[in-house]
LOBAPA-659728 format. One record per residue: residue number from 1; residue in one letter; x, y, z of N, C-alpha, C, O in turn. Coordinates in steps of 0.2 Angstrom, whole numbers. Example, Ala and Ser with C-alpha at 12.3 -4.5 7.8 and 13.67 -1.06 7.14 Angstrom:
% residues 2
miro voti n_X n_Y n_Z ca_X ca_Y ca_Z c_X c_Y c_Z o_X o_Y o_Z
1 A 66 -28 39 62 -22 39 66 -16 39 71 -17 42
2 S 64 -11 35 68 -5 36 64 0 39 67 6 40
***
This chain:
% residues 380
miro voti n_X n_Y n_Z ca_X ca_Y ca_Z c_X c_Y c_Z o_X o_Y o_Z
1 X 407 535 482 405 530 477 408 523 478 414 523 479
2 X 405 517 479 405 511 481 408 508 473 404 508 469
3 X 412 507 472 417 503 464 417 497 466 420 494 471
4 X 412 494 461 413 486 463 418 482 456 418 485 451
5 X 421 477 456 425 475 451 421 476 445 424 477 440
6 X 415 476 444 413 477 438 414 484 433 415 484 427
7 X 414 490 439 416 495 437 422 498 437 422 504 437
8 X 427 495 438 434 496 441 438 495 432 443 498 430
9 X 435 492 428 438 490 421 438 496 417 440 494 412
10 X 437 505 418 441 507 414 444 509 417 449 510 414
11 X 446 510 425 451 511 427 456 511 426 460 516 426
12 X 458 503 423 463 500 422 464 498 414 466 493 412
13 X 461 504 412 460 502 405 467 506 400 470 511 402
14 X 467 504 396 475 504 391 473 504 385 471 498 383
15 X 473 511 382 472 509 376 476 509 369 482 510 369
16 X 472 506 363 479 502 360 484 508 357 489 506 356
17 X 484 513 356 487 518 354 487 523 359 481 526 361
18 X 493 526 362 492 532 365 489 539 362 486 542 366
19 X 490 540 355 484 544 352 479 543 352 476 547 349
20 X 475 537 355 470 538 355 465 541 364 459 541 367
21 X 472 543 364 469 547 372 466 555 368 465 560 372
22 X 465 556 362 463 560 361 457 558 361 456 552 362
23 X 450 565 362 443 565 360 441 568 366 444 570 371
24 X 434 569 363 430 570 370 428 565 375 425 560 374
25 X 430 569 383 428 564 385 425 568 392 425 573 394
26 X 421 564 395 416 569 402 417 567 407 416 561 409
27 X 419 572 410 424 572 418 420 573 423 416 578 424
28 X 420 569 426 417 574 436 417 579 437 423 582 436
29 X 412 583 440 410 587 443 417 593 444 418 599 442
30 X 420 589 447 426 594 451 430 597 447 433 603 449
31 X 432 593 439 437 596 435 431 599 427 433 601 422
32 X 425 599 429 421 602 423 421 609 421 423 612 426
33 X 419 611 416 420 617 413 425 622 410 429 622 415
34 X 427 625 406 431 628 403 435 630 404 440 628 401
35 X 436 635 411 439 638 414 443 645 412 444 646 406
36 X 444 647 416 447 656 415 454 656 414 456 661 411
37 X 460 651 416 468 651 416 469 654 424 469 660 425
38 X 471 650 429 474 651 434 481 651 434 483 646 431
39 X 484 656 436 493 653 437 494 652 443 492 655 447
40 X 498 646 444 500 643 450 502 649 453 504 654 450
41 X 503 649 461 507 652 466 513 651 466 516 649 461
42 X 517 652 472 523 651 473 523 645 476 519 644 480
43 X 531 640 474 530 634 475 538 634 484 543 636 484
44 X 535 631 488 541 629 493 546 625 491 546 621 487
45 X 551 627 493 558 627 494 562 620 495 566 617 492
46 X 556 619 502 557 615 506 550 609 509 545 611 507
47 X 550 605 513 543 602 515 540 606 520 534 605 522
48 X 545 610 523 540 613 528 535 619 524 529 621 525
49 X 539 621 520 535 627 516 532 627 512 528 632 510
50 X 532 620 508 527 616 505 520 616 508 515 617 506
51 X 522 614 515 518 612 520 510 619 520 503 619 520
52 X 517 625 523 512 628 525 510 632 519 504 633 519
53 X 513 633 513 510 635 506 504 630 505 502 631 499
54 X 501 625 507 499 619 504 491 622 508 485 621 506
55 X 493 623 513 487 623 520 482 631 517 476 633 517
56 X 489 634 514 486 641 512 480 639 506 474 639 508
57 X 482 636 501 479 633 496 474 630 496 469 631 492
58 X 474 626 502 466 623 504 463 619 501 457 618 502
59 X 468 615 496 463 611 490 469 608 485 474 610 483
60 X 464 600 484 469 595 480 464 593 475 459 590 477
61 X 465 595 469 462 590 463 464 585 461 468 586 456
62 X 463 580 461 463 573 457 456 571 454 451 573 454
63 X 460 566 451 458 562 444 457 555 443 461 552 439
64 X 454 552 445 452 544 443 457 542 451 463 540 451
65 X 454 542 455 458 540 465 450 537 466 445 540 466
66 X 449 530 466 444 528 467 443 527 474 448 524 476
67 X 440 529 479 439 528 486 441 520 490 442 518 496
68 X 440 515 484 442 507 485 444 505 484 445 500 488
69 X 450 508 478 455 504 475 463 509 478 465 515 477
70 X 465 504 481 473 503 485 470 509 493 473 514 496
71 X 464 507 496 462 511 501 462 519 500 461 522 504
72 X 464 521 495 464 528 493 457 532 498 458 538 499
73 X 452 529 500 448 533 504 451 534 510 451 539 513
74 X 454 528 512 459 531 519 464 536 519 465 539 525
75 X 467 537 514 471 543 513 467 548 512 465 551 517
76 X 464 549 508 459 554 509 458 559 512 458 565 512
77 X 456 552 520 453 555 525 459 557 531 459 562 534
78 X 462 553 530 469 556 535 473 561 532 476 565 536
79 X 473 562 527 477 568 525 473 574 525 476 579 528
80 X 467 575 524 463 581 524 464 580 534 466 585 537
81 X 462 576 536 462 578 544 468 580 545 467 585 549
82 X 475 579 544 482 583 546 482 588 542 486 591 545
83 X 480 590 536 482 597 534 476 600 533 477 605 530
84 X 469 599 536 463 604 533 463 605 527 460 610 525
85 X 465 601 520 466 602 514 459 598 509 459 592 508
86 X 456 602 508 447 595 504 451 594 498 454 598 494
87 X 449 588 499 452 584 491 446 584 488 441 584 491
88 X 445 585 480 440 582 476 443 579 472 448 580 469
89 X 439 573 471 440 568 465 436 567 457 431 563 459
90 X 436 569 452 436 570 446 435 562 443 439 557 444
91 X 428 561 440 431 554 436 434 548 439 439 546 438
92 X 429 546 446 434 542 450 437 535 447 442 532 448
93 X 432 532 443 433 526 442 436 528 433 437 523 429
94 X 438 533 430 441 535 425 448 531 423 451 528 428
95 X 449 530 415 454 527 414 462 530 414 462 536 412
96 X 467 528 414 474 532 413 474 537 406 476 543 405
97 X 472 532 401 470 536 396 465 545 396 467 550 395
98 X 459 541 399 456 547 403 459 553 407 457 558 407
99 X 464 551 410 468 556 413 473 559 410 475 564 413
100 X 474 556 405 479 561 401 476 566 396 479 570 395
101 X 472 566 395 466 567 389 465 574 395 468 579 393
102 X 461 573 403 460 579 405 467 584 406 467 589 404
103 X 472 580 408 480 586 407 480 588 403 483 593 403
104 X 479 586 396 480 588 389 473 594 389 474 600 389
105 X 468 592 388 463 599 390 462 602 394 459 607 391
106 X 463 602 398 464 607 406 470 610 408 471 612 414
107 X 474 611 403 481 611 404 482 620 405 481 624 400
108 X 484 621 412 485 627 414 479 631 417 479 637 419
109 X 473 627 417 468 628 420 466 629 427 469 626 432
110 X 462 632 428 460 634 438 457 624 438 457 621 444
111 X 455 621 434 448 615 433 456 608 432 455 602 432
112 X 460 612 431 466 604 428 467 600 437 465 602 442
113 X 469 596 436 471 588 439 477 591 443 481 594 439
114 X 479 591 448 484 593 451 489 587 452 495 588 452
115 X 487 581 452 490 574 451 487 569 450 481 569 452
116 X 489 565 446 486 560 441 488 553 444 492 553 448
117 X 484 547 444 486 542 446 486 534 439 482 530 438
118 X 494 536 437 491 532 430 497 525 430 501 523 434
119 X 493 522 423 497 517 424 506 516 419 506 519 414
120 X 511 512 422 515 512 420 519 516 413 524 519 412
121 X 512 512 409 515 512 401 513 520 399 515 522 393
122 X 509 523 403 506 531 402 514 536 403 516 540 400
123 X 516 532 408 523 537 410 528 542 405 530 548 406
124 X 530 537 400 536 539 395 528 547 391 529 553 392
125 X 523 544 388 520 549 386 522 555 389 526 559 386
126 X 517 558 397 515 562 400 520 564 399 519 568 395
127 X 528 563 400 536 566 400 537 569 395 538 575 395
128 X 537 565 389 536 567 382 532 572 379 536 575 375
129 X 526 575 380 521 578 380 521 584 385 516 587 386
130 X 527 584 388 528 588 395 520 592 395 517 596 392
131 X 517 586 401 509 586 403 512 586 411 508 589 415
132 X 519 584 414 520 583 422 528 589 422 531 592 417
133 X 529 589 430 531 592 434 538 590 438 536 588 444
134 X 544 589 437 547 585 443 546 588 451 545 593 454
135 X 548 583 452 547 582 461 551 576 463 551 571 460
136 X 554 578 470 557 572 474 553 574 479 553 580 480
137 X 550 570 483 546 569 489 552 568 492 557 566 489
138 X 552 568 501 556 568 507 559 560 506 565 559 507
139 X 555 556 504 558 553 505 559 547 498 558 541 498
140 X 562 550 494 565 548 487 570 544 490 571 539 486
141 X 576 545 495 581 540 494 578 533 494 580 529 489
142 X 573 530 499 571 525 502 565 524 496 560 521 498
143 X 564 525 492 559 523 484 564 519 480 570 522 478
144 X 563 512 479 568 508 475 569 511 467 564 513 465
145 X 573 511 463 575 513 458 568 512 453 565 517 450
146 X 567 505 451 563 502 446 556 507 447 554 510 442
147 X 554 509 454 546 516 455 548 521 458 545 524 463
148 X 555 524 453 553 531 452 557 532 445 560 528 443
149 X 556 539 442 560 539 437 566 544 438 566 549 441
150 X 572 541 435 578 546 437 579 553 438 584 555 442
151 X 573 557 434 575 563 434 570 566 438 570 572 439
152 X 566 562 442 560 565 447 553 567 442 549 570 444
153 X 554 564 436 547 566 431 543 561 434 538 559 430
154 X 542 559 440 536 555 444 540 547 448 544 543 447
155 X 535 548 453 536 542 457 530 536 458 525 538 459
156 X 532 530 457 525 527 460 526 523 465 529 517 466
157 X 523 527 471 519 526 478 518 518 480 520 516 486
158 X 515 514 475 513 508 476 511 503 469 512 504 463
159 X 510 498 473 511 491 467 507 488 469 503 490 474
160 X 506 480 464 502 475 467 506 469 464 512 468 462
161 X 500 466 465 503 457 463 498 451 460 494 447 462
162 X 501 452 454 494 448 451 493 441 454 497 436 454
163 X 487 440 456 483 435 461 478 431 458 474 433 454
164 X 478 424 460 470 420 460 465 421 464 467 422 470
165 X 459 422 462 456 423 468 450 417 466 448 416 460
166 X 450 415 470 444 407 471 437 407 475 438 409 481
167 X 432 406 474 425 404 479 427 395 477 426 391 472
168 X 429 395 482 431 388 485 425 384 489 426 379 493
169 X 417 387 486 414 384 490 411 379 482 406 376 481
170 X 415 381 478 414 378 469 418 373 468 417 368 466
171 X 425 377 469 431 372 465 437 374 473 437 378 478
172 X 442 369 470 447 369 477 453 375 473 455 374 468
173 X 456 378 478 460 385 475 465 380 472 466 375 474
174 X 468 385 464 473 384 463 478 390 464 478 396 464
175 X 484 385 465 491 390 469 497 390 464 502 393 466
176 X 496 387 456 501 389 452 495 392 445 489 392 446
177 X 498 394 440 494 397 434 495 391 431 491 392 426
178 X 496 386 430 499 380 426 492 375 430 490 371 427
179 X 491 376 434 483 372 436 479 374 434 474 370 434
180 X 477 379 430 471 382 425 468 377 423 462 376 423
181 X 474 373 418 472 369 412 468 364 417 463 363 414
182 X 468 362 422 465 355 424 456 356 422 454 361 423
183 X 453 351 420 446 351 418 442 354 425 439 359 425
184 X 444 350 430 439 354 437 438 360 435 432 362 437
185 X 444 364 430 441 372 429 438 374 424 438 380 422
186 X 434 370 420 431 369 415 426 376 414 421 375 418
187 X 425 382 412 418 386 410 421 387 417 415 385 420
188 X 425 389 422 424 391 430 431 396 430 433 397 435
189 X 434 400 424 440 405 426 438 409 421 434 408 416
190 X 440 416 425 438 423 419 444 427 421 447 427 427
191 X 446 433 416 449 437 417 446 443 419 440 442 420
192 X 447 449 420 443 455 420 444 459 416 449 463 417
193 X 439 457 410 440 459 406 444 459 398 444 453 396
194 X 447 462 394 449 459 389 458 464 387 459 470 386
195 X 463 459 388 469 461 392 473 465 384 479 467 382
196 X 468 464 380 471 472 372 469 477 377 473 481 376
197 X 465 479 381 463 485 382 464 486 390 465 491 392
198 X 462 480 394 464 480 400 470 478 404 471 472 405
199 X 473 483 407 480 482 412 479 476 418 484 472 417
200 X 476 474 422 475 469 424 474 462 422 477 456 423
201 X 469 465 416 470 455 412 474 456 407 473 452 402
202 X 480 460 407 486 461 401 492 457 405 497 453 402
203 X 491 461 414 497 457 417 494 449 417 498 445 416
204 X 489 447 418 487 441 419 492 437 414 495 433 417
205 X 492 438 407 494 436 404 501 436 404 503 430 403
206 X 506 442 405 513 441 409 514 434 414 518 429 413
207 X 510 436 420 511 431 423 511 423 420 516 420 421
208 X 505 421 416 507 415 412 511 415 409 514 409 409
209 X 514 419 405 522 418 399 527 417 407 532 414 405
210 X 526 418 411 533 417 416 532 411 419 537 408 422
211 X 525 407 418 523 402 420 525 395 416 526 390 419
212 X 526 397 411 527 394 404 529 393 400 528 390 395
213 X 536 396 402 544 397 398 545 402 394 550 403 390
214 X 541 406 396 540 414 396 544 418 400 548 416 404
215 X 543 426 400 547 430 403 543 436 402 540 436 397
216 X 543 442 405 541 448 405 543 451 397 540 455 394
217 X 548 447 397 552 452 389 548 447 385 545 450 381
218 X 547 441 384 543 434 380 538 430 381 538 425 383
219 X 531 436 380 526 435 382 522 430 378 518 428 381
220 X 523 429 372 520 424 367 517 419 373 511 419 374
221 X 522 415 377 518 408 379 515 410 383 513 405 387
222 X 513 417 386 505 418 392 501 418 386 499 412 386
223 X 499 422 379 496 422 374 493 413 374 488 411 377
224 X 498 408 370 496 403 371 493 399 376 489 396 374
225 X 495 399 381 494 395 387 483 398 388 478 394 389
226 X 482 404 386 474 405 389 471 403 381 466 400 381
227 X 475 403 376 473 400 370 470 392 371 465 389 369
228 X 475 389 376 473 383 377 468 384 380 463 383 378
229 X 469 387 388 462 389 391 454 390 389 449 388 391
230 X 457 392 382 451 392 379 448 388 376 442 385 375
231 X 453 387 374 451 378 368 448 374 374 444 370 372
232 X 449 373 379 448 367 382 442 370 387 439 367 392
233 X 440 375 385 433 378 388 434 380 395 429 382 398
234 X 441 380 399 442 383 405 440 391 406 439 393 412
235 X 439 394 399 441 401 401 434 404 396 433 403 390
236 X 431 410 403 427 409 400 424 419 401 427 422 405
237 X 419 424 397 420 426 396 414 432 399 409 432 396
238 X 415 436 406 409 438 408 409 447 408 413 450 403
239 X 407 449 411 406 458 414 411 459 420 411 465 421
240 X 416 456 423 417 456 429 420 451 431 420 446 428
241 X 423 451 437 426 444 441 421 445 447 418 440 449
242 X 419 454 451 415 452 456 409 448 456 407 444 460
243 X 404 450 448 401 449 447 398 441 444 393 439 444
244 X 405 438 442 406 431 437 406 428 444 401 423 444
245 X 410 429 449 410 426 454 406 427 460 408 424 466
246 X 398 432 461 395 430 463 387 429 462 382 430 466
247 X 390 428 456 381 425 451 385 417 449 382 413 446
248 X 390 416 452 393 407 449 394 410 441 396 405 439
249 X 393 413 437 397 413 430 404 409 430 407 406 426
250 X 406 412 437 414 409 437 415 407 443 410 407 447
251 X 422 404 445 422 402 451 431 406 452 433 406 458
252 X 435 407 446 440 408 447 444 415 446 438 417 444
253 X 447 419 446 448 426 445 454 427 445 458 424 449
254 X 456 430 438 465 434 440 465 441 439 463 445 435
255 X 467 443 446 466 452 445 472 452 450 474 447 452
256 X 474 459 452 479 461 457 476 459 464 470 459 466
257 X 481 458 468 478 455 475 475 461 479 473 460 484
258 X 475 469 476 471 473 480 464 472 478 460 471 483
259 X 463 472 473 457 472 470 452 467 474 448 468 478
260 X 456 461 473 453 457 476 452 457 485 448 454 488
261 X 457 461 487 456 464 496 450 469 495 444 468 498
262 X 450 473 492 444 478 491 436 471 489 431 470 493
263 X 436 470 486 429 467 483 428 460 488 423 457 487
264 X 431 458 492 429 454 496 425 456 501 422 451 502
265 X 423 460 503 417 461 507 411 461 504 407 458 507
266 X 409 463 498 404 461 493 404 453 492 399 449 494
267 X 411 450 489 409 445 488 404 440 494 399 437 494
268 X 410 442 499 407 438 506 400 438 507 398 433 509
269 X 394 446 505 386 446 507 385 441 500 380 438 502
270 X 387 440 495 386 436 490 386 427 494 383 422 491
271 X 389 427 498 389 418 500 396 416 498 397 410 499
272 X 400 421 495 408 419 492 413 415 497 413 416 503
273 X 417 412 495 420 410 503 426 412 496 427 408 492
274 X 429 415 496 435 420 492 443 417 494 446 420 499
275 X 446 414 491 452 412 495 456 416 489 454 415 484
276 X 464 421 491 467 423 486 477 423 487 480 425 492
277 X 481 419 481 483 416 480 490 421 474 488 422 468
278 X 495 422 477 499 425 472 503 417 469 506 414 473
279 X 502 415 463 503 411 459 510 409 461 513 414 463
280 X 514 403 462 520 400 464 524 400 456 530 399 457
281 X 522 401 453 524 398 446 526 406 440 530 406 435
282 X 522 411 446 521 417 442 520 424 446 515 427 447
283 X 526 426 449 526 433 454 528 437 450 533 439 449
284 X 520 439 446 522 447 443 520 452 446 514 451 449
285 X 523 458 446 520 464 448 520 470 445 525 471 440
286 X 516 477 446 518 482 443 513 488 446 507 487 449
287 X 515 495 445 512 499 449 511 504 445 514 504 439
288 X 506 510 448 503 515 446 508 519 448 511 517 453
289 X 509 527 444 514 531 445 509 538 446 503 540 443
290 X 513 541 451 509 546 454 513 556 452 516 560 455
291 X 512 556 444 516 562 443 512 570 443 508 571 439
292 X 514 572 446 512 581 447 510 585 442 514 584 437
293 X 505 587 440 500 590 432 506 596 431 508 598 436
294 X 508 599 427 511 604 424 508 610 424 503 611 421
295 X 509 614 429 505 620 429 500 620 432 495 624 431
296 X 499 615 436 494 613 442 490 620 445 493 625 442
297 X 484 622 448 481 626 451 483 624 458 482 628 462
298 X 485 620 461 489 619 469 494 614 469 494 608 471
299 X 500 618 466 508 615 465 508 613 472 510 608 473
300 X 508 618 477 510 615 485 506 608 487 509 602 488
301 X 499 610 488 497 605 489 499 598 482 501 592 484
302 X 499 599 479 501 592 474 507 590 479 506 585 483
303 X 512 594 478 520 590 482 517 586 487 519 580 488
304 X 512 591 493 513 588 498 508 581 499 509 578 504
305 X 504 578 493 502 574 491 504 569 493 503 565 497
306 X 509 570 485 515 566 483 518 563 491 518 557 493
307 X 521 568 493 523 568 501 520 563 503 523 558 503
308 X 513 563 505 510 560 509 509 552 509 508 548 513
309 X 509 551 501 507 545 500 514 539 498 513 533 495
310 X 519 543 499 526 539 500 529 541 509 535 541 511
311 X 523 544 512 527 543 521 524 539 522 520 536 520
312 X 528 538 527 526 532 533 517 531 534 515 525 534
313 X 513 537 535 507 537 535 504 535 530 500 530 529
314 X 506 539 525 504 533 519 503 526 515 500 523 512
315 X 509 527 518 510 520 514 508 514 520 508 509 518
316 X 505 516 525 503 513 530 495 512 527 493 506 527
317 X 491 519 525 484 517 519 485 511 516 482 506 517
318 X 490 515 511 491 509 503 490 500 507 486 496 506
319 X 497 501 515 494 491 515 491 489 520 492 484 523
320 X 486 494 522 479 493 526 474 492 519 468 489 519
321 X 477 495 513 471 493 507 474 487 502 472 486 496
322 X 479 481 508 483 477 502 488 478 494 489 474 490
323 X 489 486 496 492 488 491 499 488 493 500 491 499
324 X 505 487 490 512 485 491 515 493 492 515 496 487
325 X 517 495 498 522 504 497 525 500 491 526 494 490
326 X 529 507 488 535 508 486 541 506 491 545 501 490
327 X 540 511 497 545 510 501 545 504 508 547 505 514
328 X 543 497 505 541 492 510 547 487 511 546 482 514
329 X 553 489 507 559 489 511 561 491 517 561 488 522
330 X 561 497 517 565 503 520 557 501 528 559 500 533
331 X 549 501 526 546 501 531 549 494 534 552 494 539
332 X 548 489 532 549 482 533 554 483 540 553 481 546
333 X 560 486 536 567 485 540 567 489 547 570 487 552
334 X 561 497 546 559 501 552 554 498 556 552 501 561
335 X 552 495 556 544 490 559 539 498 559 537 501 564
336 X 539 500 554 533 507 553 526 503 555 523 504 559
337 X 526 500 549 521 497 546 515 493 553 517 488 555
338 X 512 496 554 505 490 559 505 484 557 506 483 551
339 X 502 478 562 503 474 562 497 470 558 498 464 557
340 X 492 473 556 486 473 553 488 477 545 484 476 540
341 X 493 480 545 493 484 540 500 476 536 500 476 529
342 X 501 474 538 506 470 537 503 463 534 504 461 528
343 X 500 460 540 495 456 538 490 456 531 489 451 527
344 X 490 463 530 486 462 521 490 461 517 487 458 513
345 X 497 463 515 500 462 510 502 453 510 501 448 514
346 X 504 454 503 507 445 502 513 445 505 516 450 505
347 X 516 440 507 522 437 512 527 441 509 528 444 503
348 X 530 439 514 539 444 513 541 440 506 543 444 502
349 X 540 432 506 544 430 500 542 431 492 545 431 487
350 X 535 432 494 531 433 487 537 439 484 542 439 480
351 X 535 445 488 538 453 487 545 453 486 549 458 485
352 X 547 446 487 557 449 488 557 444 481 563 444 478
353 X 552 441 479 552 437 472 549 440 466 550 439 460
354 X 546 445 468 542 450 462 545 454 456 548 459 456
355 X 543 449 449 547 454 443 542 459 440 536 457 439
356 X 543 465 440 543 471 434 546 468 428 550 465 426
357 X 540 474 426 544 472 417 544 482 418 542 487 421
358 X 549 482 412 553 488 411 547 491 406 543 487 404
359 X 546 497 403 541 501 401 540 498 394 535 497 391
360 X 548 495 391 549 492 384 546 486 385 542 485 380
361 X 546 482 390 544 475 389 536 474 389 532 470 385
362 X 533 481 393 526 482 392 524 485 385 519 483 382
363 X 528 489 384 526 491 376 525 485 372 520 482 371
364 X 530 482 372 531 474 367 526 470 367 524 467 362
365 X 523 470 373 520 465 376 511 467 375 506 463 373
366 X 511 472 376 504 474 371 503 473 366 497 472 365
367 X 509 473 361 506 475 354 507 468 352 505 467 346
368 X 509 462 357 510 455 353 502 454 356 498 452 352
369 X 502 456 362 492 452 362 489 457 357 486 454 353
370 X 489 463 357 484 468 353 483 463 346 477 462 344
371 X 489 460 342 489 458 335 487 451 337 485 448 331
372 X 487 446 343 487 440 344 480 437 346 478 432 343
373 X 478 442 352 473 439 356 466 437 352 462 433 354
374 X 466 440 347 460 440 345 459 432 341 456 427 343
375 X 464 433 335 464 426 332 464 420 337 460 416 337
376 X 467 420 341 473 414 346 467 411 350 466 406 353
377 X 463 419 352 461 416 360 454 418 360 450 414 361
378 X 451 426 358 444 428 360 439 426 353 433 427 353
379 X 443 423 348 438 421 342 440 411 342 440 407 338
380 X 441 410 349 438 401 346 432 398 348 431 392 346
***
């Protein structure tokens, strides 16, 4: 399945209450129907026995792993070619939300999610709700502290960097968020989507609060700053950034710089000439966390997952898909990484400049746009 940005928006979608991952909700193929209650096998020791327990198994279920977003179809296919293991994917374009909703219904099931790929603010739940599994992958020493969690209740694999992206054959790129405001950008910026509910246009608005005398912890002035945006007609409201940007609805885009590595080839048969730009004014980041389903139907194969997408080969996928390893200290300083694989990420200085916000800052920081955005910015 071809995920174009327009359809990539529940992926990233955050909903305002984590109770409301309750309801029905209808899942892919792979993870459908009722099920009988499988108990896991016996789990390895170690990674070789992981290894060979994992090969026995023959099989990885996941859960909302879109084949576009962070090259995940390259892992995919490299990993099944090194273990003979078929992956199915569930739900590919599914939300975090979504994903907890099947752990919580499939739970201990032959049909449950053997690893989840969610977003940050999901993490403290699944823990809570003991929905996940600890694990240290091989190579946990070289995983920087802030993406994984102390107790091994989950690691996250990879990050992004929230990005401009421009069809500069309209307007001339801008390289701070504080150029927004200029008229050139009049009715030509959009976000993807609506950042109460969406993870990409939530950090968007981080980014502006850092732009603006703001901070991860002090998000009010990104709130204001698109308030102004709007007031002055810069900012405007479509289905899409692929789509805003290659019907001319828009001309300008804030999404993660994978997103936009991925949907560039679309845009380009569009006539797009795409230039993309991690803000000078606002290097935020954040990533998805990759935790093991409790009671998994292929506990082996999960770990070796997990394994695979913080080794070397993995994380070689993640920045052939512009997506940041975890471990892109540790690859940086080994020359792991290919030189085409290098080439896609943002510069060394962006990434040695990159703030996280802490799980708090994100909680915070939702519930100020949840109660704000509407008066301030999507009702003027």
């Amino acid at each position: 399945m071809t995920r174009t940005n327009d359809s990539v928006f529940t992926r990233r979608t955050m909903l305002r209450g984590m109770a409301a991952t309750a309801g029905a909700i209808g899942y892919g193929s792979a993870l459908t129907g009722c099920g009988t209650g499988s108990a896991p096998g016996a789990v390895g020791s170690n990674l070789a026995d992981i290894t060979k327990l994992a090969k026995k198994e023959g099989k990885l279920q996941l859960i909302a792993y879109p084949k576009t977003w962070a090259n995940y179809g390259g892992s995919f296919k490299a990993f099944t070619a090194k273990y003979g293991i078929e992956i199915s994917v569930a739900n590919p374009d599914g939300s975090s939300a979504e994903e907890v909703t099947a752990m919580k219904t499939l739970k201990g099931q032959s049909t449950s999610p053997d690893v989840v790929d969610i977003g940050y603010t999901f993490t403290d739940q699944v823990i809570s709700e003991k929905l996940v599994q600890k694990y240290k992958p091989s190579n946990w020493d070289t995983i920087p502290t802030k993406l994984k969690d102390p107790n091994a209740w989950w690691v996250a694999a990879y990050y992004g960097a929230m990005s401009i992206g421009t069809n500069t054959n309209v307007v001339p790129a801008p390289t701070k968020m504080t150029d927004l405001l200029d008229s050139k950008y009049k009715g030509k910026v959009v976000l993807d989507g609506d950042p109460r509910t969406g993870a990409s246009s939530l950090a968007a608005v981080f980014a502006a609060a850092m732009a603006n005398g703001g901070s991860v912890g002090d998000i009010q002035p990104g709130i204001d700053f698109f308030a102004e945006l709007a007031k002055r007609g810069n900012l405007v409201t479509t289905t899409g950034i692929a789509s805003a940007l290659s019907t001319g609805q828009a001309a300008v885009g804030l999404d993660w710089n994978y997103n936009f590595f991925g949907i560039k080839p679309q845009l380009e048969k569009s006539g797009v000439a795409l230039k993309t730009v991690v803000p000078s004014d606002a290097v935020f980041g954040n990533y998805y966390a990759q935790p093991i389903v409790i009671d998994c139907p292929h506990p082996n194969a999960a770990r070796l997952w997990v394994d695979w997408l913080t080794s070397d080969e993995g994380s070689e996928q993640y920045a052939l898909g512009a997506a940041v390893p975890a471990r892109i200290a540790d690859l940086t300083k080994t020359g792991k990484l290919s030189k085409k694989a290098v080439a896609s990420l943002p510069t060394a200085e962006v990434l040695a400049n990159i703030v996280f916000p802490t799980r708090a800052e994100g909680a915070k920081g939702t519930k100020l746009v949840v109660d704000e955005w509407g008066p301030k910015v999507a009702n003027q």
